[in-house]
CHARMM-style PDB file with segment names, atoms N, HN, CA, C and O in Angstrom:
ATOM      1  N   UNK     1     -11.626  15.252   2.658  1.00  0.00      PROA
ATOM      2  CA  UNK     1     -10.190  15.333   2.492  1.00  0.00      PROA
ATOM      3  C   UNK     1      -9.874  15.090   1.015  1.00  0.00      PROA
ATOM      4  O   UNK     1     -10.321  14.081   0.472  1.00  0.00      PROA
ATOM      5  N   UNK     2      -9.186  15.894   0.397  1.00  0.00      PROA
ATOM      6  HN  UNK     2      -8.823  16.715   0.839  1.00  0.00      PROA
ATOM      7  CA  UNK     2      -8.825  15.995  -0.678  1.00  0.00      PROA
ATOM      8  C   UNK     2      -7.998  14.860  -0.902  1.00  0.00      PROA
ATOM      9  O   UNK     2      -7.994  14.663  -2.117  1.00  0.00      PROA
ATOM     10  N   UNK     3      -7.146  13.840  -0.191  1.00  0.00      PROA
ATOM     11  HN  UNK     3      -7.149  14.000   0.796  1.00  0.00      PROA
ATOM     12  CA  UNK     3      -6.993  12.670  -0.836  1.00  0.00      PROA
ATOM     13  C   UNK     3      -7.706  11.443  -1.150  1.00  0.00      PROA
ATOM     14  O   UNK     3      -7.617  10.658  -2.095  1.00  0.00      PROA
ATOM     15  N   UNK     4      -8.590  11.491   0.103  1.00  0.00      PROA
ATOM     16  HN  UNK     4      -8.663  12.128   0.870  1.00  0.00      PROA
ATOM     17  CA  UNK     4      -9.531  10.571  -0.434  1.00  0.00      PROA
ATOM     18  C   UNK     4     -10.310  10.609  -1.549  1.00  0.00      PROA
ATOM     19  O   UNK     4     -10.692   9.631  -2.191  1.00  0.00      PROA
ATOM     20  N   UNK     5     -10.591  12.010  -1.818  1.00  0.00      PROA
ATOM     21  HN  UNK     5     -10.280  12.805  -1.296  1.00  0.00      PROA
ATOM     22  CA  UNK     5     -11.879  12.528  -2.852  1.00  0.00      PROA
ATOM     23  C   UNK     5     -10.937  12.159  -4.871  1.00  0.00      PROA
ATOM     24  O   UNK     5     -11.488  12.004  -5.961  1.00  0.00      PROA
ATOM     25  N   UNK     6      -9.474  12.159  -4.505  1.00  0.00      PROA
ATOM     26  HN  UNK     6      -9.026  12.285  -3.620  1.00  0.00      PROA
ATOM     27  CA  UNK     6      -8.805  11.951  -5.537  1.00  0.00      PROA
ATOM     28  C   UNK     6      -8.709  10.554  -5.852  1.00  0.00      PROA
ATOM     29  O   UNK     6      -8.988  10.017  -6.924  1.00  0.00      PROA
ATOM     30  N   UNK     7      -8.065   9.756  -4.255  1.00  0.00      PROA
ATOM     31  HN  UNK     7      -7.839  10.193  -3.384  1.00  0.00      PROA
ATOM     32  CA  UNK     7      -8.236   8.176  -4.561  1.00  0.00      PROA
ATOM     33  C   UNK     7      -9.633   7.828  -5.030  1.00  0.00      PROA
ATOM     34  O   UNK     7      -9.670   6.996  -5.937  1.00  0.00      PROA
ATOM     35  N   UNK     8     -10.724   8.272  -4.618  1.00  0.00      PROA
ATOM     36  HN  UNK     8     -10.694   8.947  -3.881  1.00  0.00      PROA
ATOM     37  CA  UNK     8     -12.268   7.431  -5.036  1.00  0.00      PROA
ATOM     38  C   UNK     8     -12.538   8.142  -6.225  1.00  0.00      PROA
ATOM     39  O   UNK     8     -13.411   7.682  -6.960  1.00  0.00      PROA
ATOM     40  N   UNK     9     -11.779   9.484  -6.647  1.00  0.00      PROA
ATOM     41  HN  UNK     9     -11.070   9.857  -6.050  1.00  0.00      PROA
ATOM     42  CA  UNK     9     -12.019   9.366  -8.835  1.00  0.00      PROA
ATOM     43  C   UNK     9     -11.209   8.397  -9.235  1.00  0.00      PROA
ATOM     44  O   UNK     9     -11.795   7.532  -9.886  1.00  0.00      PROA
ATOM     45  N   UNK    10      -9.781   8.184  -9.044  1.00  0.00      PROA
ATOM     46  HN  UNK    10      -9.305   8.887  -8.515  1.00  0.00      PROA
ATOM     47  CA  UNK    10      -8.727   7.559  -9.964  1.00  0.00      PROA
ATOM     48  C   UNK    10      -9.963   5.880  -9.784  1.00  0.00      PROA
ATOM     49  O   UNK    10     -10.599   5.531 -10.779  1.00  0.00      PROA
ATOM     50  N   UNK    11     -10.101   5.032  -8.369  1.00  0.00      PROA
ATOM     51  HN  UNK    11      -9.585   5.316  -7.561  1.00  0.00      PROA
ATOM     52  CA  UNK    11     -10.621   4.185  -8.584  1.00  0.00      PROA
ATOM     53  C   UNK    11     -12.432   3.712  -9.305  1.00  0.00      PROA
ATOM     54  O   UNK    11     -12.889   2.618  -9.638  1.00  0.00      PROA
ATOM     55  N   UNK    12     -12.991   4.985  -9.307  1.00  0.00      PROA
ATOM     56  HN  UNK    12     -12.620   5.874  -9.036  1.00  0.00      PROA
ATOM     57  CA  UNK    12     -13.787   5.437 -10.245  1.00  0.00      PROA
ATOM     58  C   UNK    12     -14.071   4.910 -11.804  1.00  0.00      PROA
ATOM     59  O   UNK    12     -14.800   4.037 -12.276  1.00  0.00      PROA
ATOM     60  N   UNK    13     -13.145   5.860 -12.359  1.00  0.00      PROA
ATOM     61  HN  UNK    13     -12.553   6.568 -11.975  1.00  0.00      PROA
ATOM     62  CA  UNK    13     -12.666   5.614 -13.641  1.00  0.00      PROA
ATOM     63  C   UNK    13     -12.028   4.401 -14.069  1.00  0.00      PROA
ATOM     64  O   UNK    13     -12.403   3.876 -15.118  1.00  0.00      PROA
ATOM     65  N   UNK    14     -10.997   3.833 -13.298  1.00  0.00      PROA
ATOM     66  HN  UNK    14     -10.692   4.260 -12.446  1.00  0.00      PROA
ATOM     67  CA  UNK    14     -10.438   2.755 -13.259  1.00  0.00      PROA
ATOM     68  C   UNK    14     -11.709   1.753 -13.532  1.00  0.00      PROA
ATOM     69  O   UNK    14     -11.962   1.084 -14.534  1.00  0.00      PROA
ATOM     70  N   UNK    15     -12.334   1.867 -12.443  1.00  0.00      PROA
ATOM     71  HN  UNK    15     -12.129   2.410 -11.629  1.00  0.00      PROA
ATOM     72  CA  UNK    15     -13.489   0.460 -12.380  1.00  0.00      PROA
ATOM     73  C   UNK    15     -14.563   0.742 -13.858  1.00  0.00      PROA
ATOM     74  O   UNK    15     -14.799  -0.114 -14.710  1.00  0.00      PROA
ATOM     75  N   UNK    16     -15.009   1.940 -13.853  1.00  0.00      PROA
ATOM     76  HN  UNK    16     -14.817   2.636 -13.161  1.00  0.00      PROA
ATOM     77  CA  UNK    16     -15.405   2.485 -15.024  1.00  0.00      PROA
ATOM     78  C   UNK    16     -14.991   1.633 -16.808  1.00  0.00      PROA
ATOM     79  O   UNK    16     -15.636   1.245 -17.782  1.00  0.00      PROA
ATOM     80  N   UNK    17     -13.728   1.690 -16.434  1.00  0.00      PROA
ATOM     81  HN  UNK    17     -13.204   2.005 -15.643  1.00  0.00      PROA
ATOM     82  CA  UNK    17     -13.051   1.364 -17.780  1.00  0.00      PROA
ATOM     83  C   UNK    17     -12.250  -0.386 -17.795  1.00  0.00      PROA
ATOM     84  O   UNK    17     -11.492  -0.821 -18.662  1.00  0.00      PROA
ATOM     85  N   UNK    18     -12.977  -1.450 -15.930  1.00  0.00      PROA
ATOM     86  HN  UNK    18     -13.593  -1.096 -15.226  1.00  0.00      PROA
ATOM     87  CA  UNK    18     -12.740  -2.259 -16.288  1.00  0.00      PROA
ATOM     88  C   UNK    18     -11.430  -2.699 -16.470  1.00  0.00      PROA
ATOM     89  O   UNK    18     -11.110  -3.532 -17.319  1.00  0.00      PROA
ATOM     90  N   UNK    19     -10.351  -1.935 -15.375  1.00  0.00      PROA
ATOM     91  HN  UNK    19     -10.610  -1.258 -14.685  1.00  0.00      PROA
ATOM     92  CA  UNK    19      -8.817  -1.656 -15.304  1.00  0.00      PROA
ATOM     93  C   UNK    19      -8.492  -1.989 -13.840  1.00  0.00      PROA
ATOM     94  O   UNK    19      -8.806  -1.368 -12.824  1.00  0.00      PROA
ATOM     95  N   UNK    20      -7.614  -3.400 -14.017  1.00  0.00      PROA
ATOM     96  HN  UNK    20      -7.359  -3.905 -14.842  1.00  0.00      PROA
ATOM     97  CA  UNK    20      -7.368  -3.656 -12.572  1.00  0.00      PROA
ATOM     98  C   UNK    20      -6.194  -2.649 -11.823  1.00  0.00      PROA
ATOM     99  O   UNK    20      -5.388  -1.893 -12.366  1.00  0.00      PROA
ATOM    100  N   UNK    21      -6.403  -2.922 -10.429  1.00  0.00      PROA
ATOM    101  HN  UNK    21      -7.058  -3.536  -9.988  1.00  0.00      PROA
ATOM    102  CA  UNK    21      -4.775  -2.040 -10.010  1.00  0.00      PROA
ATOM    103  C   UNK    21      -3.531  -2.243 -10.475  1.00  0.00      PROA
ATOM    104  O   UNK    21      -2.580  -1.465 -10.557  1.00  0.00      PROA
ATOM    105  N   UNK    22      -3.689  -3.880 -10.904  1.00  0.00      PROA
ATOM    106  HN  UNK    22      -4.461  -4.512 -10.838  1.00  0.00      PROA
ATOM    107  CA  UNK    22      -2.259  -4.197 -11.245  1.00  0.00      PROA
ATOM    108  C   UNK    22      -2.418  -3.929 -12.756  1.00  0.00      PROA
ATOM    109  O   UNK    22      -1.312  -4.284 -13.163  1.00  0.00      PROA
ATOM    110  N   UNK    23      -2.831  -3.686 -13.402  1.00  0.00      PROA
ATOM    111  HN  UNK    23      -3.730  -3.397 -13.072  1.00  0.00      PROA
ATOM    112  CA  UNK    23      -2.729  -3.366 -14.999  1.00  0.00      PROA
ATOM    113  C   UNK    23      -2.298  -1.949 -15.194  1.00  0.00      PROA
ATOM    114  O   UNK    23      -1.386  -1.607 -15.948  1.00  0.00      PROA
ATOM    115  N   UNK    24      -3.355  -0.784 -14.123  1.00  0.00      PROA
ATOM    116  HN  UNK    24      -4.095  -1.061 -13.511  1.00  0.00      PROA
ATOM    117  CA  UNK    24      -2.969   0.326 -14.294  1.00  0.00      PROA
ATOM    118  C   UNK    24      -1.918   0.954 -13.719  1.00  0.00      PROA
ATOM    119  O   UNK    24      -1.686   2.136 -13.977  1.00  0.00      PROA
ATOM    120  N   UNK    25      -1.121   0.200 -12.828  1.00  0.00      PROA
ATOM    121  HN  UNK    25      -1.309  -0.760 -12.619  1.00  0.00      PROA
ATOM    122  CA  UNK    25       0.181   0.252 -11.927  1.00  0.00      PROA
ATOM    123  C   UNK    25       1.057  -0.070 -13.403  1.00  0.00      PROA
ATOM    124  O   UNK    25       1.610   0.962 -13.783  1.00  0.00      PROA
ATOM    125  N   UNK    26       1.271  -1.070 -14.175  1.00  0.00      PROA
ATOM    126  HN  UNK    26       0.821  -1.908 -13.866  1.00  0.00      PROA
ATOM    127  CA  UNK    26       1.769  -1.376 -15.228  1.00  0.00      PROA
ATOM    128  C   UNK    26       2.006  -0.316 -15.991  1.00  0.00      PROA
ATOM    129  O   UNK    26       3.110   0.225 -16.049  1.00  0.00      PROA
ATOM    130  N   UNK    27       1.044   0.039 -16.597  1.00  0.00      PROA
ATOM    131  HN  UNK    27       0.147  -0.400 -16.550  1.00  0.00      PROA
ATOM    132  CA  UNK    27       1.286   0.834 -17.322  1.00  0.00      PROA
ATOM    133  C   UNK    27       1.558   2.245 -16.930  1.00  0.00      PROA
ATOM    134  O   UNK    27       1.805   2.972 -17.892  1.00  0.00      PROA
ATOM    135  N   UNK    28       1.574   2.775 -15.843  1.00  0.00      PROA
ATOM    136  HN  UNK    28       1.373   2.185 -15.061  1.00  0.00      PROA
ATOM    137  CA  UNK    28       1.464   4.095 -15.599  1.00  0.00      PROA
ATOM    138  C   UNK    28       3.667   3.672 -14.457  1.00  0.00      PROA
ATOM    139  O   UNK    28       4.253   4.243 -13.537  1.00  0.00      PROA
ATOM    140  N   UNK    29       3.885   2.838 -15.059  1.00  0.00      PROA
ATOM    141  HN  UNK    29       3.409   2.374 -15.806  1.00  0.00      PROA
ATOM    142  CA  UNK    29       4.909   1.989 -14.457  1.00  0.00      PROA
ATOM    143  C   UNK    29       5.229   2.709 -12.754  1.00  0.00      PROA
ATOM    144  O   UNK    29       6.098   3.502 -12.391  1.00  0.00      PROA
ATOM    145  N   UNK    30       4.271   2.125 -12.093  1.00  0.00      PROA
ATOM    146  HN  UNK    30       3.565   1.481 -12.388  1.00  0.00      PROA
ATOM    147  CA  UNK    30       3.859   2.627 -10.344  1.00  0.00      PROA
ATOM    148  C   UNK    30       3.635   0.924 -10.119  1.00  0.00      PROA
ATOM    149  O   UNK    30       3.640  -0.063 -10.854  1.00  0.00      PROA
ATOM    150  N   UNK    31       3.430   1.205  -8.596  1.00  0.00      PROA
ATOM    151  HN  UNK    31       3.426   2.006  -7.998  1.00  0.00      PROA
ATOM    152  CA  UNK    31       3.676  -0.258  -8.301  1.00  0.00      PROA
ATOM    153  C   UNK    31       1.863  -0.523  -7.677  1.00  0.00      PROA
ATOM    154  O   UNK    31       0.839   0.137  -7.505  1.00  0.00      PROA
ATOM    155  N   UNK    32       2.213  -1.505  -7.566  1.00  0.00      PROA
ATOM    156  HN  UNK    32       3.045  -2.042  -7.706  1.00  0.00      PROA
ATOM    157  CA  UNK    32       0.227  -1.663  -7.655  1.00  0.00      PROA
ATOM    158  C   UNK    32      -0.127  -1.206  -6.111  1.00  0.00      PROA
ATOM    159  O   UNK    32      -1.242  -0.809  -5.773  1.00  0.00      PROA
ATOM    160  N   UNK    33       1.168  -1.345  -5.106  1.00  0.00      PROA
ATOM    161  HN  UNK    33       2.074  -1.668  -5.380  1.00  0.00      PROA
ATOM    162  CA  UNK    33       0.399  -0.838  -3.803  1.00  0.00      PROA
ATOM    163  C   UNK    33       1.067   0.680  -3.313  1.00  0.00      PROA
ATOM    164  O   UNK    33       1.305   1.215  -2.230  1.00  0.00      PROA
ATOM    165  N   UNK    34       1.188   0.969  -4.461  1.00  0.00      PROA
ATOM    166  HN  UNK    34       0.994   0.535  -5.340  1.00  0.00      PROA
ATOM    167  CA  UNK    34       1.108   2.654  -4.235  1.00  0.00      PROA
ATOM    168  C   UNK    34      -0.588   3.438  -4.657  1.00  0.00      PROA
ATOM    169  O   UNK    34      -1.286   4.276  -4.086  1.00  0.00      PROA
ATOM    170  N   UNK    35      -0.750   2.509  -6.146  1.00  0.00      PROA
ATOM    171  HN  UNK    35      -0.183   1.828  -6.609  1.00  0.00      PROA
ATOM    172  CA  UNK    35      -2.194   2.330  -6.534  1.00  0.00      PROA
ATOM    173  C   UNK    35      -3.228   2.114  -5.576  1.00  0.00      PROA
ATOM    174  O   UNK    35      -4.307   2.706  -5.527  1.00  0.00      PROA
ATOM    175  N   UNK    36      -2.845   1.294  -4.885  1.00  0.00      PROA
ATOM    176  HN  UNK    36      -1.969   0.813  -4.924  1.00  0.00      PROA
ATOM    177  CA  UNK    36      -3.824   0.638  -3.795  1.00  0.00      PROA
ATOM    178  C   UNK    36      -3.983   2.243  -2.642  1.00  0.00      PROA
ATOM    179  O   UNK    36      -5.027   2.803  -2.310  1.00  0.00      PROA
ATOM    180  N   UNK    37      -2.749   2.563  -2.323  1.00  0.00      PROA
ATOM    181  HN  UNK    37      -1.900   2.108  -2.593  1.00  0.00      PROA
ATOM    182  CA  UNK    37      -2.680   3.334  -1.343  1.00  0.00      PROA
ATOM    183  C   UNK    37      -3.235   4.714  -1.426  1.00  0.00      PROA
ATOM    184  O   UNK    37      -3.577   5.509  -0.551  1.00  0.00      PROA
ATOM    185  N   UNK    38      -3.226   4.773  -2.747  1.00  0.00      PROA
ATOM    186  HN  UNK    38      -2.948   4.127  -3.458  1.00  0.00      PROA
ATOM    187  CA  UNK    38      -3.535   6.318  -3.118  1.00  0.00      PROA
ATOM    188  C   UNK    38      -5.228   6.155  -3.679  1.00  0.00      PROA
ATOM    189  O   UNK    38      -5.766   7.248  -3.858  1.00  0.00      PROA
ATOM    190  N   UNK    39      -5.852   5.287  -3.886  1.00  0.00      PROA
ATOM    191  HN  UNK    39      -5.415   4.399  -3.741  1.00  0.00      PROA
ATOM    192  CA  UNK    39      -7.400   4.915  -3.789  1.00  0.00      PROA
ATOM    193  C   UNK    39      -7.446   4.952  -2.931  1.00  0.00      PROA
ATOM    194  O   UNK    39      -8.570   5.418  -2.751  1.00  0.00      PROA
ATOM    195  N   UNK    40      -6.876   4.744  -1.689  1.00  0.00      PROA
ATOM    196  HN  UNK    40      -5.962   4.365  -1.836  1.00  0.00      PROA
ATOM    197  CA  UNK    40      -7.396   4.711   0.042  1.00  0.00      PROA
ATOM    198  C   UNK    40      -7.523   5.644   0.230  1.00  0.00      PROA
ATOM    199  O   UNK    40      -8.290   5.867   1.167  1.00  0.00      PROA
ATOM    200  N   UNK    41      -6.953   6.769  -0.418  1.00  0.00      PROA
ATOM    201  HN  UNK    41      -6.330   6.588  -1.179  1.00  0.00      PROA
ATOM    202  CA  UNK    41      -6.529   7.944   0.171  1.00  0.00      PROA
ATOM    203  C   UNK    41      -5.521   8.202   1.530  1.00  0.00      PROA
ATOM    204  O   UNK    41      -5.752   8.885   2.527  1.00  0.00      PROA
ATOM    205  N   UNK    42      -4.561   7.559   1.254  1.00  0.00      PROA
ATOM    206  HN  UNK    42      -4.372   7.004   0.444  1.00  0.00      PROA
ATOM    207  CA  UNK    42      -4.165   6.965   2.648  1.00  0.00      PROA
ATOM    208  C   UNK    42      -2.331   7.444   2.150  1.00  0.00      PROA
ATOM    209  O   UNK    42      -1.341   7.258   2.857  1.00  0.00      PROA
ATOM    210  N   UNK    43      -2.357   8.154   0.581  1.00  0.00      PROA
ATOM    211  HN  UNK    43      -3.161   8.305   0.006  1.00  0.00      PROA
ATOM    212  CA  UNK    43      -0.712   8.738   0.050  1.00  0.00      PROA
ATOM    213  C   UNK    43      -1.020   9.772  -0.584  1.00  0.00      PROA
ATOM    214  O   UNK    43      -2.038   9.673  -1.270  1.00  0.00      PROA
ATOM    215  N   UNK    44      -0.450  10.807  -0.590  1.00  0.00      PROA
ATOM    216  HN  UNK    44       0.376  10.888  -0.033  1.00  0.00      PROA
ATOM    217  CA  UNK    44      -0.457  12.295  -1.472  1.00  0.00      PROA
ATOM    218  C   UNK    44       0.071  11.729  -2.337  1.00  0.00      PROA
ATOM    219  O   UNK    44       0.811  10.773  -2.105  1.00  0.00      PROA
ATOM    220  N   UNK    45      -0.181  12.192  -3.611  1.00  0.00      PROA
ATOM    221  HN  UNK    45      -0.782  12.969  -3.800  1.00  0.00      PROA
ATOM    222  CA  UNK    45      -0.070  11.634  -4.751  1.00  0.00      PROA
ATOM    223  C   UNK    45       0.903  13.005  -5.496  1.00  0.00      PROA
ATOM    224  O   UNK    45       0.718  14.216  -5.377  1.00  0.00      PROA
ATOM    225  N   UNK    46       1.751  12.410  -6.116  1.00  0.00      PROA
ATOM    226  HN  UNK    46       1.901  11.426  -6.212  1.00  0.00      PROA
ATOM    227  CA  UNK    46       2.134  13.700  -6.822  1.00  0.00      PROA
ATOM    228  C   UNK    46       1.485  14.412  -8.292  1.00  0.00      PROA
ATOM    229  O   UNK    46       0.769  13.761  -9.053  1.00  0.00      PROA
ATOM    230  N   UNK    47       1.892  15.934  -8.552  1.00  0.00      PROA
ATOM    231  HN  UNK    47       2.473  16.463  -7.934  1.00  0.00      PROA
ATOM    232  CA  UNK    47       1.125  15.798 -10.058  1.00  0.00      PROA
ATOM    233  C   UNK    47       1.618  15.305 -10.937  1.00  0.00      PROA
ATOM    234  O   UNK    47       0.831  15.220 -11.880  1.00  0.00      PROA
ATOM    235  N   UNK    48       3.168  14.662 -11.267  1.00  0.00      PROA
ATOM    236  HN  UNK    48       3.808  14.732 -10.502  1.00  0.00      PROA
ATOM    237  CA  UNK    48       3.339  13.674 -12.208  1.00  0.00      PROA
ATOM    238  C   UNK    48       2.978  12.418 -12.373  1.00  0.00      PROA
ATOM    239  O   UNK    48       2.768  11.814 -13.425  1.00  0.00      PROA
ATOM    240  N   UNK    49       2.882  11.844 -10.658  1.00  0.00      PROA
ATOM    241  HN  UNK    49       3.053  12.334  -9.803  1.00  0.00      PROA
ATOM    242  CA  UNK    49       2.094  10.760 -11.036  1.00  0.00      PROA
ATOM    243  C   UNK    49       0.223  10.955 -11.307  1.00  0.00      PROA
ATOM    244  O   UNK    49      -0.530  10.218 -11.943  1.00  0.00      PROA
ATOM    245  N   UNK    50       0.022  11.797 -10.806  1.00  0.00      PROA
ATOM    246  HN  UNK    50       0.634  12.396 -10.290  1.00  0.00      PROA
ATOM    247  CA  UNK    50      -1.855  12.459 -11.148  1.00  0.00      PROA
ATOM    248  C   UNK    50      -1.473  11.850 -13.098  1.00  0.00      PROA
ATOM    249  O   UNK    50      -1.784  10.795 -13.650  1.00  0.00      PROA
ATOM    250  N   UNK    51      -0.863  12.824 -13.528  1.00  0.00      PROA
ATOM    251  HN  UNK    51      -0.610  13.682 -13.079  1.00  0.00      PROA
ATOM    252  CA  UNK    51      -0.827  12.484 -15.047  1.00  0.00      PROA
ATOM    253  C   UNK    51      -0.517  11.478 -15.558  1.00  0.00      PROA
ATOM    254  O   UNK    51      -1.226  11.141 -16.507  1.00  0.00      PROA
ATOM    255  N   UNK    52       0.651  10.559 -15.178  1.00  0.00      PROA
ATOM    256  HN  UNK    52       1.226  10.832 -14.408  1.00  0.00      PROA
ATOM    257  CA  UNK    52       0.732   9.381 -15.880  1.00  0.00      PROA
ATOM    258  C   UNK    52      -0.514   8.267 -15.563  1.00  0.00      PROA
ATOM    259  O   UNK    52      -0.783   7.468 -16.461  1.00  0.00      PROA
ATOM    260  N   UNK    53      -1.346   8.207 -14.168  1.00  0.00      PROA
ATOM    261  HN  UNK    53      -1.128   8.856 -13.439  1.00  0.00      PROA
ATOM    262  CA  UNK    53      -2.353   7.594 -13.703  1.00  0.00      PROA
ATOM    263  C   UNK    53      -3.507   8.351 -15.504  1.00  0.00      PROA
ATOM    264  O   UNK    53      -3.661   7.909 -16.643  1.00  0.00      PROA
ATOM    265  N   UNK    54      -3.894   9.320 -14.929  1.00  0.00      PROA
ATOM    266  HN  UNK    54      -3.769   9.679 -14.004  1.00  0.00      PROA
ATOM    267  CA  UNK    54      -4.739   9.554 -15.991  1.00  0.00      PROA
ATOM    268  C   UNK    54      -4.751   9.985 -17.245  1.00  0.00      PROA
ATOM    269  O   UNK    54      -5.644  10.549 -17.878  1.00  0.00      PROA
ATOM    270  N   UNK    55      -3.309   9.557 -17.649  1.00  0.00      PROA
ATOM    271  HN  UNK    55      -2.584   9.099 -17.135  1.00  0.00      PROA
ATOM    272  CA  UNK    55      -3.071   9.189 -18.849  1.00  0.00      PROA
ATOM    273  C   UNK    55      -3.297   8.288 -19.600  1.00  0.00      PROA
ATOM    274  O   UNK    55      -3.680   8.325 -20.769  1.00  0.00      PROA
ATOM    275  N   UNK    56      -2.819   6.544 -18.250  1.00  0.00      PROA
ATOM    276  HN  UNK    56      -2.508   6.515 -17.300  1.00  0.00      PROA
ATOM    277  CA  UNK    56      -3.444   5.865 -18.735  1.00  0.00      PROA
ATOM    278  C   UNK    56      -4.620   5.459 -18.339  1.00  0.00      PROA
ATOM    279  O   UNK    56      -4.956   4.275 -18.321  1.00  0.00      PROA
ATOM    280  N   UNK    57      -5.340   6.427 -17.989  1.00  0.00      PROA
ATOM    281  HN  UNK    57      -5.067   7.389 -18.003  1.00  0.00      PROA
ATOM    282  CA  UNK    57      -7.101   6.272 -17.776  1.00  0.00      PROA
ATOM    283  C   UNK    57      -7.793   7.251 -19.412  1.00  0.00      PROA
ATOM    284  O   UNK    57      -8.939   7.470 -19.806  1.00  0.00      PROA
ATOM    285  N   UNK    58      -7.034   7.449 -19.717  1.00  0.00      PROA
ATOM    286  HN  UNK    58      -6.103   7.272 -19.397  1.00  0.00      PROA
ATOM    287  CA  UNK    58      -7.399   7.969 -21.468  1.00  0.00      PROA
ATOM    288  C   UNK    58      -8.613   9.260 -20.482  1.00  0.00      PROA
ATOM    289  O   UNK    58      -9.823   9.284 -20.710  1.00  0.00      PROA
ATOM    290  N   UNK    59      -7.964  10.143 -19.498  1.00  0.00      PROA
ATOM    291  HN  UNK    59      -6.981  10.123 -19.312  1.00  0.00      PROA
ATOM    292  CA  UNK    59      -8.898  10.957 -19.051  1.00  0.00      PROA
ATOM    293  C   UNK    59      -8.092  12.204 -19.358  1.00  0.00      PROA
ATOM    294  O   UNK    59      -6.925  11.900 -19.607  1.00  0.00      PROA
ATOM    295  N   UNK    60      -8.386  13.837 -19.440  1.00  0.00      PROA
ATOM    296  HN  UNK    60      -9.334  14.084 -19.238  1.00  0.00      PROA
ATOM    297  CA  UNK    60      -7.571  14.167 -18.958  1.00  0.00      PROA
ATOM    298  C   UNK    60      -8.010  14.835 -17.553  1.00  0.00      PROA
ATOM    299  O   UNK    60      -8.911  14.620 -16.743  1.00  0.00      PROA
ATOM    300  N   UNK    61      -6.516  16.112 -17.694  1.00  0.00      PROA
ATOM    301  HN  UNK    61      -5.784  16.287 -18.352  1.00  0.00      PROA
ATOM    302  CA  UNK    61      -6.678  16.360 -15.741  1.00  0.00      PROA
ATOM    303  C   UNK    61      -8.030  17.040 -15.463  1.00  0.00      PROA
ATOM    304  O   UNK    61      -8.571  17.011 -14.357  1.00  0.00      PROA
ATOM    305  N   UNK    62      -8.686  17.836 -16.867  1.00  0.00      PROA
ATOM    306  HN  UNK    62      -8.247  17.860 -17.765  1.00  0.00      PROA
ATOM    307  CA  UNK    62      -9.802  18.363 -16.686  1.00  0.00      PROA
ATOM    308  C   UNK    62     -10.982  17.814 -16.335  1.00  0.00      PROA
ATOM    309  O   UNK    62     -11.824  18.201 -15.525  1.00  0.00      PROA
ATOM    310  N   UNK    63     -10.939  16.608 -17.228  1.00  0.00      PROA
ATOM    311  HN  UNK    63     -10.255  16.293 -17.887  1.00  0.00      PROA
ATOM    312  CA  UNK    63     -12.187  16.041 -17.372  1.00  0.00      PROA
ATOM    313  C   UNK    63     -11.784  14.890 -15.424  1.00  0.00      PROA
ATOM    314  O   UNK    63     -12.347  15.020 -14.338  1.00  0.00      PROA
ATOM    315  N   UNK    64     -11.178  14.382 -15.644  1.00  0.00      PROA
ATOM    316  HN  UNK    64     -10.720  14.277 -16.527  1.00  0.00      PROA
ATOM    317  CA  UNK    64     -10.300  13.889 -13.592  1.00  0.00      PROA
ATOM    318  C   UNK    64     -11.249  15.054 -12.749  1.00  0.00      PROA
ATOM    319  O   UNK    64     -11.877  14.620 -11.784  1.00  0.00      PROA
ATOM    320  N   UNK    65     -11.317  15.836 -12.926  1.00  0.00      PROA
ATOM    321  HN  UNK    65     -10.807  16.189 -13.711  1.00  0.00      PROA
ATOM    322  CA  UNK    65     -10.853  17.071 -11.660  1.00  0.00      PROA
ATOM    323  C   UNK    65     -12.847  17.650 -12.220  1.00  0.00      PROA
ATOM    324  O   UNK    65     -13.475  18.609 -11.773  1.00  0.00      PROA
ATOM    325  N   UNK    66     -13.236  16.782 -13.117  1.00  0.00      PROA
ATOM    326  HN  UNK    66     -12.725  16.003 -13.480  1.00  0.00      PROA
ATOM    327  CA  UNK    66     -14.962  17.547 -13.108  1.00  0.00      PROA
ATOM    328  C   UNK    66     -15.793  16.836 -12.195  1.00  0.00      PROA
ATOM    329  O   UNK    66     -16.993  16.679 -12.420  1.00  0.00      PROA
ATOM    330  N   UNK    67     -15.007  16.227 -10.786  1.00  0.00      PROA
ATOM    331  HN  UNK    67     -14.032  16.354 -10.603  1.00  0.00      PROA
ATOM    332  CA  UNK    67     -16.282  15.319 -10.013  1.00  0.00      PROA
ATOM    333  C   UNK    67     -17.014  16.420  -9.571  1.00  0.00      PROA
ATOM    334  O   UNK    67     -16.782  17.532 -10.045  1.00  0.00      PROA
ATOM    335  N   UNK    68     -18.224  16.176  -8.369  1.00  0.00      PROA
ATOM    336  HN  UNK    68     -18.413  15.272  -7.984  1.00  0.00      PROA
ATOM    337  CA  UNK    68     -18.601  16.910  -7.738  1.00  0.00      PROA
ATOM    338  C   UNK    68     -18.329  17.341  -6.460  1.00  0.00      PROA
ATOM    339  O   UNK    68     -18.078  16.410  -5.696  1.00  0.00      PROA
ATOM    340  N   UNK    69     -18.273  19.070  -5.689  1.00  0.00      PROA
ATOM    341  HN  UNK    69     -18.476  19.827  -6.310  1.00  0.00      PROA
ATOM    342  CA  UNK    69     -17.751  18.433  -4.741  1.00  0.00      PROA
ATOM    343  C   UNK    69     -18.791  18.166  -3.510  1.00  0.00      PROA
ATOM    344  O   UNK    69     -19.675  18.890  -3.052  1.00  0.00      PROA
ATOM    345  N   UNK    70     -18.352  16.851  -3.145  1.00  0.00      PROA
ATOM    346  HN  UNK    70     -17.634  16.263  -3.517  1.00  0.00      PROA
ATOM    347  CA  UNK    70     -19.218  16.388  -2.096  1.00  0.00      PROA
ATOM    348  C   UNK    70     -18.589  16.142  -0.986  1.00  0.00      PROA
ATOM    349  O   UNK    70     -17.428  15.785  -1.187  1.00  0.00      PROA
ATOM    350  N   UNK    71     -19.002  16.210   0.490  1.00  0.00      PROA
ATOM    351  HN  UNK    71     -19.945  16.500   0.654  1.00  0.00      PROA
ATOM    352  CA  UNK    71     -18.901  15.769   1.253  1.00  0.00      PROA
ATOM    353  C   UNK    71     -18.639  15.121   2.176  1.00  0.00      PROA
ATOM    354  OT1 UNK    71     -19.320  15.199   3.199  1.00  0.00      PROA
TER     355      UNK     71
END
């Protein structure tokens, strides 16, 4: 399912770069249990919030969107 496969990059990168939920909720000014919810894969995420999330993941949507697809 394509939300889950989005929540487990955003929390990915996040953990990657050492960025709690509540820091990157901060700055991407989202609330930390929308953060939470959309790593569950458990909220469709919109594409403005896709960008401000990996904006402040210093990613962009290209380099976001190069996982593999698995299973």
């Amino acid at each position: 399912m394509i939300r889950a496969k989005v929540g487990t990059r955003i929390r990915q990168i996040r953990k990657a770069k050492k960025i709690s939920q509540e820091t990157l909720a901060n700055i991407c000014e989202l609330d930390r249990t929308y953060i939470t919810s959309v790593e569950c894969g458990k909220r469709n995420i919109s594409i403005i919030n896709l960008e401000k999330i990996t904006d402040a993941l210093g990613v962009s949507l290209q380099e976001f969107f190069s996982f593999t697809n698995e299973k």
